[in-house]
N, C-alpha and C positions, 0 to 999 in steps of 0.2 A: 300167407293167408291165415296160419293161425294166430298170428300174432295181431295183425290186423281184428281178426273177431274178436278178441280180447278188446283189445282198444276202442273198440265201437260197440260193445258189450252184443256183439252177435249181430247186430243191423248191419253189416257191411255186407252189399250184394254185388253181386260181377260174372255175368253172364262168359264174358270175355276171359276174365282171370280163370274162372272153374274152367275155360276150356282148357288154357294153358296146361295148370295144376294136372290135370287128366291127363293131356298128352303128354306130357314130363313123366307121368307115372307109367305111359304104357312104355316108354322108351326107358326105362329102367330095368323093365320085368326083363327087356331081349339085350341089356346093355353088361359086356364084364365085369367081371368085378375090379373094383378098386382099388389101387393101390396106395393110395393117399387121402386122408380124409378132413375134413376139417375139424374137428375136435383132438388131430394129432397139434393142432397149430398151437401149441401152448407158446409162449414168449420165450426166445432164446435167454434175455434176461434175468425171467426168472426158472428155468433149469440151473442156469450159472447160478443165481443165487440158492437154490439147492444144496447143489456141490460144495458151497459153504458153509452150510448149516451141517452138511455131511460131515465135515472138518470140526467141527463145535463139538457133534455127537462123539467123534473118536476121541476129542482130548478129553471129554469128560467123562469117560468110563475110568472106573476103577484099576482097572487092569490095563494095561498098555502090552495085550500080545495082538494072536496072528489075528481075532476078530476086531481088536479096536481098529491095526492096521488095515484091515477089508476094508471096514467103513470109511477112514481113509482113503484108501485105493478109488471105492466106487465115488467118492466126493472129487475125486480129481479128473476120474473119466469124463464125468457129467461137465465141470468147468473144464476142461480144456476142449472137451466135446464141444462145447460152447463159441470155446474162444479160438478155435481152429479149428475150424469147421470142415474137415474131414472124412474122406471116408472110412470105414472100418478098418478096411485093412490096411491103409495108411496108417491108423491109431496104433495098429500094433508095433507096428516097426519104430515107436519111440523107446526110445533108450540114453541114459543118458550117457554122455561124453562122447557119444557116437552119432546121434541125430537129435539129441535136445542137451542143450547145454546152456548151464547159468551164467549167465554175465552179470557180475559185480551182485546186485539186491535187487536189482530192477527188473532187469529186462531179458529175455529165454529165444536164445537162438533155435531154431526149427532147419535143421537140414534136410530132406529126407530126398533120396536117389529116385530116378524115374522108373526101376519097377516094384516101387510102394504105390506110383499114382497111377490112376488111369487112364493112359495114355497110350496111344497107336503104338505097337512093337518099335518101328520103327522112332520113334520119337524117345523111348526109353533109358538108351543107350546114352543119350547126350543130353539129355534136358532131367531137371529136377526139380526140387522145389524148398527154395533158399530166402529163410524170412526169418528179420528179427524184430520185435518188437516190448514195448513197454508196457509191464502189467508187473506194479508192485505186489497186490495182492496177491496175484497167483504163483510168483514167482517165491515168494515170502514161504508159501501153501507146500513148494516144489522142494525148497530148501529143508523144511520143518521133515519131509516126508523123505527125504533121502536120509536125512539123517538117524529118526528115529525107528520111523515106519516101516521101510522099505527094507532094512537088514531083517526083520521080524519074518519075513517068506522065504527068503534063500539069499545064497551071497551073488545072484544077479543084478543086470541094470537093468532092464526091461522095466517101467516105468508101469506096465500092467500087467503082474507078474499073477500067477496062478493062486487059489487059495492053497491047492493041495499039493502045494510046491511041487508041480513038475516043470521041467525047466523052460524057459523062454516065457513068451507072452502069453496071455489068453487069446483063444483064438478068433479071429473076427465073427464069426456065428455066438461066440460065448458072448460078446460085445453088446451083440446085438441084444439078445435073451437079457443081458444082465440090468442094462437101460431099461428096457421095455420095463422088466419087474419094476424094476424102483421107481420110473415114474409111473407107473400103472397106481401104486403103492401110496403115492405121495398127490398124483393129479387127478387119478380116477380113469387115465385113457395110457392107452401102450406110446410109447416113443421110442423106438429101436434108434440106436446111434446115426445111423443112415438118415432119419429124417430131421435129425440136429440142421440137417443142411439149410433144411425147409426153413427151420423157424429162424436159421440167421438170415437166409437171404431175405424171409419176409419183412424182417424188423430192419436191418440195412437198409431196406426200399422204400422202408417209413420214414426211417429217421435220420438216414445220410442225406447230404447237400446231394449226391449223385445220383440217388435214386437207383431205378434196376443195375444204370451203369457202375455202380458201389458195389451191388450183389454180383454182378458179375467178375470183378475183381476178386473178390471176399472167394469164391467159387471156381476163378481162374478156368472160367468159360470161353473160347473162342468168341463167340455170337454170343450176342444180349439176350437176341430171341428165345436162347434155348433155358438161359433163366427165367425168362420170362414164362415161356410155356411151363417147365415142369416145378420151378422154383418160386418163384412170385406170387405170393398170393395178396399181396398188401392191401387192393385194390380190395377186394372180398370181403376182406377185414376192416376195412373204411367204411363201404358202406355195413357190414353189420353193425359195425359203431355208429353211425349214423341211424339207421333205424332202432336201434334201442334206445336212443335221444326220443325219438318219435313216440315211440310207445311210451318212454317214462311220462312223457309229457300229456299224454294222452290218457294215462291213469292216475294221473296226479290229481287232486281233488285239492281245489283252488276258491278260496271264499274269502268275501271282504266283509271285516270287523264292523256291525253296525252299533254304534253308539246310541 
């Protein structure tokens, strides 16, 4: 509706619509609260592309200790947050030569046992979660950071090791808290690692051939349905792209050349 006034410079009337608008409003005031928002929806994309420029920032300091390696550290959460789209506490139990291992320059084996995922008890014991794929960039990122970075916090392999070197990983609530700040910092809005899941399924759903059936893969959801309910937003995001087509067009100020 606001946008709409805009575009019709305040003439737009709608007995109908103000009813809506109203009723959406009292149904807010008695509605819980929220746990997902749309201005977390930033593009999986560009978080990834974050994590890179994260990467840029650490080799370019002066000094190559334990803070260049952090910034390092938090450039890798963020892309591999990205590019394996995980939960928290899954993220922590990467390590390498144990559940993440380099193969050759390219490509980054992903092992991880089934009580990293979340998954029925029953299900834990025998099932995991076994995926290799190809990502020169990251793997390039993975290689540079074992070698120079990663000795700079402790002589572990925990791939998200503490700043204040206590031993093993950061721990999944730290994950969360340490995303949220840096995109808070970098996008204007909180993204705790947990909602990385959101913006790959959403972008998945846009831009794979398979659509939600892609995001549900990517998410290793039983049912589709359940990406779709709490993960899919894509549809959302279409039409908000589509109405700000409308509005640009509608505030564009258009005149022909008279000679």
């Amino acid at each position: 509706m606001a946008g709409l006034m805009v575009a019709t410079e305040g003439q737009y009337q709608s007995d109908a619509c103000s009813f809506v608008v109203a009723d959406w409003r009292e149904r807010a005031k008695h509605a819980p609260s929220s746990t997902k928002t749309g201005n977390q929806l930033v593009g999986a994309s560009t978080i990834y592309a974050f994590g890179f420029r994260l990467f840029d920032e650490a080799r370019s300091r002066q000094v190559r200790g334990v803070s260049a390696a952090m910034v390092f550290r938090n450039g890798l959460i963020l892309a591999i947050g990205a590019a394996l789209p995980e939960r928290a506490r899954a993220l922590t139990w990467l390590e390498f030569d144990r559940t993440v291992t380099l193969v050759g320059r390219n490509h980054i084996h992903v092992e991880l046992p089934g009580e990293a995922l979340k998954y029925p008890e029953a299900r834990k014991s025998s099932e995991g979660y076994d995926v290799l794929f190809e990502n020169p960039g990251l793997a390039a990122a993975l290689h540079e950071y074992r070698a120079i970075y990663r000795p700079l916090f402790n002589d572990g392999l925990h791939l998200f090791p503490s700043f204040h070197g206590k031993p093993g990983s950061v721990q999944s609530c730290q994950l969360g808290q340490l995303t949220g700040n840096l995109t808070e910092n970098e996008f204007g809005v909180r993204i705790p690692i947990h909602r990385l899941r959101d913006n790959v399924a959403t972008e998945a759903a846009e831009d794979l051939v398979g659509g939600a059936c892609g995001s549900k893969t990517l998410l290793r959801h039983v049912d589709e349905r359940t990406t779709r309910r709490h993960y899919d937003h894509s549809e959302g995001l279409a039409a908000a792209s589509e109405f700000e087509d409308f509005i640009e067009s509608r505030t564009t100020v258009r005149a022909d050349l008279v000679l």
